[in-house]
Structure formats: C-alpha cells, structure tokens
N, C-alpha and C positions, 0 to 999 in steps of 0.2 A: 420838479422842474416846471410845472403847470402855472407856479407862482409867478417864474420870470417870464410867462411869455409878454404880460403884457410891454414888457422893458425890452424883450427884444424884436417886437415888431414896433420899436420908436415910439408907441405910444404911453401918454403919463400914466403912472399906475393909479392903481387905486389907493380905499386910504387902506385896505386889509395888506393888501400888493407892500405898501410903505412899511408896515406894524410889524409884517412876518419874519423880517432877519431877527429884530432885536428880540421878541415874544420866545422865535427860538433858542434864540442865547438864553436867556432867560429860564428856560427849562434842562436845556442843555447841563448850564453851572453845577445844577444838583444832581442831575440826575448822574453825571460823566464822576463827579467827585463821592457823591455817598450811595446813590442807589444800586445803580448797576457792580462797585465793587462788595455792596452787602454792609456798608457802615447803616444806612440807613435801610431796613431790615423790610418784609412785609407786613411784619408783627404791630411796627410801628410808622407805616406808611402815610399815617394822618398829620406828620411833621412837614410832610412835603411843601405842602403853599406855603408853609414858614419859611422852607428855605428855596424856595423859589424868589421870595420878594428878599431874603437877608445875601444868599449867594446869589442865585442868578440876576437881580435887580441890582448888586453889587458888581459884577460883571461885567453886566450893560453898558450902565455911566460909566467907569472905567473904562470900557474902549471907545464910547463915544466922546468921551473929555478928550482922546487922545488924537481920534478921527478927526474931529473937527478942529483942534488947535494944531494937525499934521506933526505931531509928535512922532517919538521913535518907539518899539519894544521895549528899549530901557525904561521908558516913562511908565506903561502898562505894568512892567513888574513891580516898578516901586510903587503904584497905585495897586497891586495886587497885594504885596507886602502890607499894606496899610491895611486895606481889606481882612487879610487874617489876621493882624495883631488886634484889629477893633473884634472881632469873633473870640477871639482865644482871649484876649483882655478885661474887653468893657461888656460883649454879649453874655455869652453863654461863660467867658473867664475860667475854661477848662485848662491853661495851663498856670492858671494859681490855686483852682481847689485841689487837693489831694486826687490824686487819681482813682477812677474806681476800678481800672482794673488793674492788679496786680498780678501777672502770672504764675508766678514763684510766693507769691504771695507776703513779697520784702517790697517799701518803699525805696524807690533805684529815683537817683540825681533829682534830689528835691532840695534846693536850699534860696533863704531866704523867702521862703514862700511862692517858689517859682519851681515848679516841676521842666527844666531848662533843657533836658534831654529832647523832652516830647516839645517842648515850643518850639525848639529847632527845629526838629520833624515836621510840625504843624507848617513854620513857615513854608516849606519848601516843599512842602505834599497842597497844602492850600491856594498858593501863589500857581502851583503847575495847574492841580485838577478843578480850581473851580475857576481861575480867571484862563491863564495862557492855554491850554488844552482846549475846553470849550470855545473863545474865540475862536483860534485858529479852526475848529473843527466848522464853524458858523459860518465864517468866510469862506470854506472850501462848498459849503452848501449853495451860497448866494455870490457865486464869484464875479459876478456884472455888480455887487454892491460891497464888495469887500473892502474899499477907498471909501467909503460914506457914512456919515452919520448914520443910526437908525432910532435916535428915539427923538419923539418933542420935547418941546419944553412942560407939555402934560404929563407925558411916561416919566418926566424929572421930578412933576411933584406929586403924582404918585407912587412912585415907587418910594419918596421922602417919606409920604404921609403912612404907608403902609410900614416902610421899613421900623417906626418908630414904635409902632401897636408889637410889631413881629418880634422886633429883638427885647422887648418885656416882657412876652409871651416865650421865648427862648428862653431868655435868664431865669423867670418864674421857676418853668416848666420845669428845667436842668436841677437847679439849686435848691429849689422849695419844696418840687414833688417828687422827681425821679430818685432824685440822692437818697431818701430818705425810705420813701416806698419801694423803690426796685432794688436800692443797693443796698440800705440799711446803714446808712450814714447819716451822719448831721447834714442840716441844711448849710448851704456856704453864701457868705459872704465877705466879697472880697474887702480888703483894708482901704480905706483913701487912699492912701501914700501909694499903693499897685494901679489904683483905675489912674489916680492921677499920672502914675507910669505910664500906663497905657494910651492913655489921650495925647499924652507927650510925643509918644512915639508915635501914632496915626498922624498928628500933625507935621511932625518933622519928613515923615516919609513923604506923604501930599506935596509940602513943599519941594521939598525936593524932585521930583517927577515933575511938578506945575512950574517952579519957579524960574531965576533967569536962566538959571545955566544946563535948563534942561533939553539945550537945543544944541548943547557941546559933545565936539569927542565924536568919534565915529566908531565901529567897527572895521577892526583890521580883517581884510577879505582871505579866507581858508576854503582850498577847494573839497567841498565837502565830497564822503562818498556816493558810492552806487544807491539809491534810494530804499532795497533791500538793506544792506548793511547798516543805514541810519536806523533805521526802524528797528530792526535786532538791537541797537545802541539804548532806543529807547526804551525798547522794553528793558534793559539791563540795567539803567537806571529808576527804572520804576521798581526793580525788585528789588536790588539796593534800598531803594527807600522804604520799602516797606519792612527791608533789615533793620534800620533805625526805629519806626514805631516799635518794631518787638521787643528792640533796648530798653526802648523809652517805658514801655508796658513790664520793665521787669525778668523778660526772658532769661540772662543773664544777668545776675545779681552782682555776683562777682569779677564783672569787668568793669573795670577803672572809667567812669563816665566821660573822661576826655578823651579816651578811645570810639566811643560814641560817637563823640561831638565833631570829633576828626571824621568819621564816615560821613556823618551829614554835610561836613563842607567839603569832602571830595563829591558828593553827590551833587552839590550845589556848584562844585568848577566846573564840572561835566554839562550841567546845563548852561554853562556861559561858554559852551564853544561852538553851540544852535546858533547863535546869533554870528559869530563870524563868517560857518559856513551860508546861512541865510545872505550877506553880503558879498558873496561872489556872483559871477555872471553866469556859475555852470548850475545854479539854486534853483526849481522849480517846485510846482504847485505838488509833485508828484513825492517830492522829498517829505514835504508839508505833511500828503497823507499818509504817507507809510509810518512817520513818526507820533501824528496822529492814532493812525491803529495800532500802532504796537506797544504805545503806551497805555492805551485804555485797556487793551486785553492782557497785556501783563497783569497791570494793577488788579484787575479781574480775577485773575488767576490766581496773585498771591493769597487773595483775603478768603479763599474759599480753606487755607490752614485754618481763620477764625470760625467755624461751620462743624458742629459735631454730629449731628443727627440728619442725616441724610434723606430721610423722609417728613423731612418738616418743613411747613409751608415756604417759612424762609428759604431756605436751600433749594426748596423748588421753585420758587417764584424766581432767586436768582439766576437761578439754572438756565431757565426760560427766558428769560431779558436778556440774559448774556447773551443766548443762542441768536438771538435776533439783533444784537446788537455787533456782534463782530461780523454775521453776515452781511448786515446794512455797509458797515466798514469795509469789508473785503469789495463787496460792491462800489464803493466813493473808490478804492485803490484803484479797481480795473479802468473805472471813467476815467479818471483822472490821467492816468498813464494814455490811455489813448488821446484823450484829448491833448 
C-alpha cells in the first residue's frame, strides 16, 4: 500500500509510483498461471523471465489496449484468446506437436495434426490464468488505478522487442531441446498450413475485440451470489478444468473425445455467467476477491495430483509459494470486505 500513497495524498506519482501496477501484472501472468500451480516447476525455474515477457508482457498490453480505448471484458478475453492461440500455435505450438505426456500411455483426440482436446483446455485454462485472473487480481492490488492505463509507449516496444527474442527462445527451447533430450522424441516442427492457421486465428480474434463492433451488446444483469458462494463457484470450475487437461493428457482413453469437449464448453458457459453477475448493481470488489482466491487455490490444489515425490525440491518449493500465496489472498479477502 506504500506504493499508492503518493496518489492518495493528490500528489503526481513517481515514474516507479507509475511502472508498479503494470511490472506487477507482468509477474503476476506467470506466476498465478504456471508457477504457483507447479506447471512451471523449481527444477525448471530459469524459464521464468521467458514467460514473464511472453505471458505477463502479453497480459499487460492486453488490458491496457482495452483501458485506454474503455473497452469491455468481452474485448480482454478475445484479446486473451488470441494470446493463447499465438502460445499454443505459433510459440512454443504445443497443441500441434504430439503431446509428451501421455498418462495411459494411448495418443487420446489427436486429429489432423491437432491435439483439439487439450487446445480446448489450453484456451480456457490460458485465457482465465494468465490474462483475466491476474488482471483482475492487479486491479484489486492498485484499486485507485484500476480505470487506467499502466504501461508507455516504451513498456510497448519493449516488451515487442523482448517478446520476439522470448518466443524463439521458447520454440527453440520446447521443440529442439526439451522434446528430444527430456522426453526422447523427435524434434517438431510444425507444418505451414497450421502456423498459417494459427496467425489466421490471432488475427481474426484481435479484430474482433479491436474492431467496430466491439463496443456492441451488453451484458444482461444477474444478481450474483453471497461472495462466499461465488468463490466456492470458482473454485469448482477451476477443478473442472483441470478435469479436462487430465482428458486431454490421456487419463481416460476410452472416453469418446466429444464427451471431453463437451465438459470444456460447459466450463467455458460457466464462465460467461462472471460477466453478467459483474453487471449488476449488488457486484463488488469483495466478489472480485473471493473469486479471485478460490480460483488460484483450487487450480493449486488440483496440480499437486501431478507431484509424486513429496520430498523433492519441486514439491517443496511449491508447497511454500502456495503457503504464502493463499495467505497473501486470504489477507486481499479480509481488506477488501471491510473496505
């Protein structure tokens, strides 16, 4: 809170004062999406500033493209949508190489060269945990700046210039060295005719969020629950969704992939009903965190099934982040309620 005072004794900030929402989000993306729930491991903690500049510098622009042209949430997701399918497509293009983990150890909903079970998933695990989650968690931190731009036109073309080094350094890294040396696969490359898919769709989504008609249409207003019960909600759908990556990975072999794909778009109409209760007049910042923390400590929760060795650094490094990090949230829930 040290950061806002100078904003709330009327005086101009500084330029650190200015930098600290968006730097935050920026950390936030990775770490709320891969670190804390154990995707991104201790083992392999050196990927980090990767995806700080790939997720959280994707992030950023994304809600400031939206802050400053006073867009809606609708606009943020389908600029978050574009976001993961440039990750899953044209970066790192993990839902076109073969998967490396199989748990059953059966190739499950792979066709046309599209592992479509898990892009599903991806969309709507990615769209939630590295764009809409960490915002909103950002704006609950800096809530005198939560209406405002937070980056320059500098943090634009560095985070451009970086993001470009980052996701070659991603692709490389994934396809050339990992696959090959950790998992004992060929290296991947994906086909034209898929990236060309991919670029297709980033751009189609952008437009769509940027272009004319992205100021139409409202949310119809739903009086949401008691603030408790939302946050139970979210966590329920973040378990859910982590139902669907275990499809996606194989878990059951023998279930009909449209079965699948059906649970990820009930998971996915679940979270389009956030947005109408947000549109009521009984909506507060207090709903915001509860849904906030219950979604981060689910998703937490679920990935510690991925974890076998309970005394391994990973497992205890997670252990310890987590601990401090639902504290930290339980703590935003209390303020926020009083406040």
């Amino acid at each position: 809170m040290a950061s806002l005072a100078p904003e709330l004794r009327g005086a101009r900030p500084g330029r650190w004062s200015r930098a600290l929402p968006g730097l935050t989000l920026i950390v936030l993306a990775p770490l709320v999406a891969e670190v804390l729930p154990g995707a991104t491991r201790m083992s392999s903690i050196i990927v980090f500033p990767l995806e700080m500049v790939i997720w959280g510098g994707g992030a950023a622009i994304a809600r400031d493209v939206v802050r400053r042209l006073g867009l809606s949430w609708a606009s943020l997701l389908l600029l978050a949508l574009a976001l993961s399918v440039a990750e899953e497509c044209l970066i790192q293009q993990t839902s076109f190489a073969p998967l490396v983990v199989q748990i059953r150890g059966v190739e499950y909903a792979r066709a046309f060269g599209v592992n479509y079970v898990y892009f599903a998933w991806a969309l709507i695990y990615e769209s939630l945990f590295v764009v809409i989650v960490p915002v909103a968690l950002a704006e609950l931190l800096f809530p005198a700046r939560r209406h405002e731009p937070w980056l320059s036109k500098w943090a634009y073309a560095a985070i451009g210039l970086l993001a470009v080094r980052a996701s070659f350094a991603a692709w490389y890294g994934w396809n050339v060295i990992a696959r090959p040396q950790a998992f004992h696969l060929p290296p991947y490359y994906a086909p034209p005719h898929l990236i060309a898919l991919g670029a297709l769709l980033v751009i189609g989504l952008v437009a769509l969020g940027l272009g004319p008609g992205r100021r139409r249409g409202a949310w119809k207003p739903l009086t949401p629950p008691n603030p408790l019960i939302a946050g139970l909600s979210a966590a329920v759908v973040a378990a859910l969704l982590f139902g669907v990556e275990a499809l996606a990975f194989g878990i059951a072999p023998d279930l009909p992939p449209i079965l699948a794909i059906a649970l990820a778009l009930l998971v996915a109409a679940a979270c389009l009903v956030v947005p109408r209760w947000a549109a009521s007049p009984a909506w507060s910042r207090t709903h915001v965190a509860a849904m906030v923390a219950g979604s981060i400590v689910a998703n937490c929760l679920v990935l510690y099934a991925s974890f076998t060795d309970p005394s391994s650094l990973d497992f205890i490094g997670k252990t310890v982040l987590d601990a401090i990090a639902f504290a930290a949230l339980g703590w935003l829930v209390r303020s926020t309620a009083r406040a």
